[in-house]
C-alpha positions in Angstrom: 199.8 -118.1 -80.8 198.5 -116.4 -83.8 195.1 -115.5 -84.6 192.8 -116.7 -87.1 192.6 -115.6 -90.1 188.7 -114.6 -91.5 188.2 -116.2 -94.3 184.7 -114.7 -95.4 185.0 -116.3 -99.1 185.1 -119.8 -97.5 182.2 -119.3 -94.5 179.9 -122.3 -96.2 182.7 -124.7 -96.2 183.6 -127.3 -93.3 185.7 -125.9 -90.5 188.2 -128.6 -91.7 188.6 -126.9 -94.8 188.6 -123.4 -93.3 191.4 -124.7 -91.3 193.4 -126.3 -94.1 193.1 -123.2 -96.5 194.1 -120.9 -93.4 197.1 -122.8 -92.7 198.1 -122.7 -96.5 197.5 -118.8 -96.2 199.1 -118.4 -93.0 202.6 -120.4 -94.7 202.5 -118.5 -97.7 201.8 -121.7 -99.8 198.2 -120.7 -100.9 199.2 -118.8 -103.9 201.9 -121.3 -104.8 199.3 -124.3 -104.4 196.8 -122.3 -107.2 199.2 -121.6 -109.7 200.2 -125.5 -109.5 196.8 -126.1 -110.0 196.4 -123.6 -113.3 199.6 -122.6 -114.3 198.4 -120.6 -117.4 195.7 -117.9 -117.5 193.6 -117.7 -120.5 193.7 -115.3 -123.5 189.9 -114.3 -123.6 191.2 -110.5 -122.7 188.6 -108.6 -124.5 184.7 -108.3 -123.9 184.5 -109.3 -127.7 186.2 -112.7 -127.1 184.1 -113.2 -123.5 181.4 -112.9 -125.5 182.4 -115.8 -128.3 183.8 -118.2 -125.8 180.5 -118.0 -123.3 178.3 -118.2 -126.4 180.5 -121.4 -127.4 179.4 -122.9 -123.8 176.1 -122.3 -124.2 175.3 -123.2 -128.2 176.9 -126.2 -126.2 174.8 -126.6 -123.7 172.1 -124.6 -123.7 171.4 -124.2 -127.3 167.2 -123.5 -126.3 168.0 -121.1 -123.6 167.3 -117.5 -123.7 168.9 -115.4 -126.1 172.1 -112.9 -124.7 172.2 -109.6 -125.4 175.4 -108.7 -123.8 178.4 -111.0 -122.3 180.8 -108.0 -120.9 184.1 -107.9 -118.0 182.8 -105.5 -115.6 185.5 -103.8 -113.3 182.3 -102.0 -111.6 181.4 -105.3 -109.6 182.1 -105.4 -106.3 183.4 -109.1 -106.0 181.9 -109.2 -101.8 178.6 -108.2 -102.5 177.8 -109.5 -106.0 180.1 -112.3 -106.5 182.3 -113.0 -109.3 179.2 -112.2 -111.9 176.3 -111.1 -112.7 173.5 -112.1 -114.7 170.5 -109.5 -115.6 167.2 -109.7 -116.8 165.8 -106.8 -117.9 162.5 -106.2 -119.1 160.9 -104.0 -121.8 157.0 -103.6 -123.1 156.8 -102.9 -126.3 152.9 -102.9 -127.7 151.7 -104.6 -124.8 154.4 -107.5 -125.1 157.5 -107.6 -122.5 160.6 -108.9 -124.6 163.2 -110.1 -121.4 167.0 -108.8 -122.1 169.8 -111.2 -121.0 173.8 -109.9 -120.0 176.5 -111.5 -118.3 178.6 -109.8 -116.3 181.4 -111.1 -115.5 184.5 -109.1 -112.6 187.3 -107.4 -114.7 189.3 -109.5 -112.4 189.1 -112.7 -114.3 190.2 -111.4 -117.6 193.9 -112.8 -115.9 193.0 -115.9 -114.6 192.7 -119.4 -115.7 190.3 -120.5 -118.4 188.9 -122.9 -115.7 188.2 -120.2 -113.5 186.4 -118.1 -116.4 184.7 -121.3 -117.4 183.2 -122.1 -113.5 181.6 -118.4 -113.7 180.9 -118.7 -116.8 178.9 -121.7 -116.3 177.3 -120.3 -113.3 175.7 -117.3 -115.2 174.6 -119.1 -118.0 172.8 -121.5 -115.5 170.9 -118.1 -114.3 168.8 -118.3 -117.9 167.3 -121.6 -116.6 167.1 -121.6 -112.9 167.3 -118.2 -111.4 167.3 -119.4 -107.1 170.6 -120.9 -106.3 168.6 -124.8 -105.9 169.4 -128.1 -106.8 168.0 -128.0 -110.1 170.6 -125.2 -110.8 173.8 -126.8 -108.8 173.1 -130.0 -110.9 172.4 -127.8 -114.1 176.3 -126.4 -113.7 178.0 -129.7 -112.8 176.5 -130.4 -116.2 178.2 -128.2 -117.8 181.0 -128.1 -116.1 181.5 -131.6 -114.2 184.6 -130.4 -111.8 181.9 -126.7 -111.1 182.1 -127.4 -107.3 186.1 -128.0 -107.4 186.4 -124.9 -109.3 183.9 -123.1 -107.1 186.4 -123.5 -104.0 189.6 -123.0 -105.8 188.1 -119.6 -107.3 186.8 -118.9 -103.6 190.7 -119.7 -102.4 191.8 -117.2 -104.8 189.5 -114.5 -103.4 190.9 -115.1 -100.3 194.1 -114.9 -101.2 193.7 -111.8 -102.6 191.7 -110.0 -99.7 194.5 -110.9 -96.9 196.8 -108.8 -99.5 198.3 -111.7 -101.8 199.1 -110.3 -105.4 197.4 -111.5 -108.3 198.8 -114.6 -109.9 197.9 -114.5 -113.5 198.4 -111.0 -114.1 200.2 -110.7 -117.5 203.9 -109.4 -117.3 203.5 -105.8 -118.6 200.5 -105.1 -116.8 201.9 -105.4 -113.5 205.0 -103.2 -113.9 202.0 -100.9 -114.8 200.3 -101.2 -111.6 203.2 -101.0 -109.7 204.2 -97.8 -111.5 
């Protein structure tokens, strides 16, 4: 009999769940199930088009929220510890007045994945500027936005796990992987 396989990206979800996304891991099948899911990954590649296609969700949908400074892929984020993005406040007093900064970070390893993907973490950070605690107010906040969020929310978590038990990345453009395997 084999042994389980950890699946620390899915430890919130129903055992029945767990168990249905092991087995598709355990066959092989997980990776072949995303891609028929999102076939196509999207063509946001640069930090200059992240930033025009999160501020097109949020003129949106979040026209009176806080104002970003930054919008940025960052391949320094550790996808275990701070998820698949980060949003930062900073603060700074100038005269006696604190002026709040906004960026969203978002893990170099999305700029190859499906727009759908981009769009659930997208969503997610841009939620941050309202509701900072992960409550209802800002669950419900992101299924506005993005009315499939929690759907997405597992599929990206599947594709995480994929990934850490050693499955290759599906999106990842042609050229690019002959020069990672080089």
């Amino acid at each position: 009999m084999s042994s389980p396989v950890l699946l620390p990206y899915l430890q919130s979800y129903p055992a029945s769940l767990q168990q249905q996304a092991g087995s598709l891991l355990q066959s092989g099948k997980l990776g072949q199930w995303l891609l028929q899911r999102h076939p196509q990954p999207h063509q946001m590649r640069s930090d200059k088009a992240l930033h025009a296609y999160v501020m097109g969700l949020k003129g949106e949908h979040m026209r009176n929220s806080a104002a970003l400074a930054k919008v940025v892929y960052d391949s320094k984020l550790q996808l275990v510890y701070q998820a698949l993005g980060i949003h930062v406040r900073t603060g700074k007093n100038h005269g006696g007045k604190t002026q709040s900064r906004h960026e969203i970070r978002i893990g170099s390893l999305f700029k190859h994945a499906p727009e759908s993907f981009l769009r659930m973490i997208a969503v997610h950070e841009l939620a941050h500027l309202r509701e900072s605690d992960h409550n209802k107010a800002f669950y419900q906040l992101c299924e506005y936005m993005e009315p499939t969020y929690h759907q997405l929310e597992l599929e990206v978590r599947l594709y995480l796990t994929w990934l850490d038990q050693g499955g290759h990345r599906l999106w990842q453009v042609a050229g690019e992987a002959a020069d990672n395997a080089a």
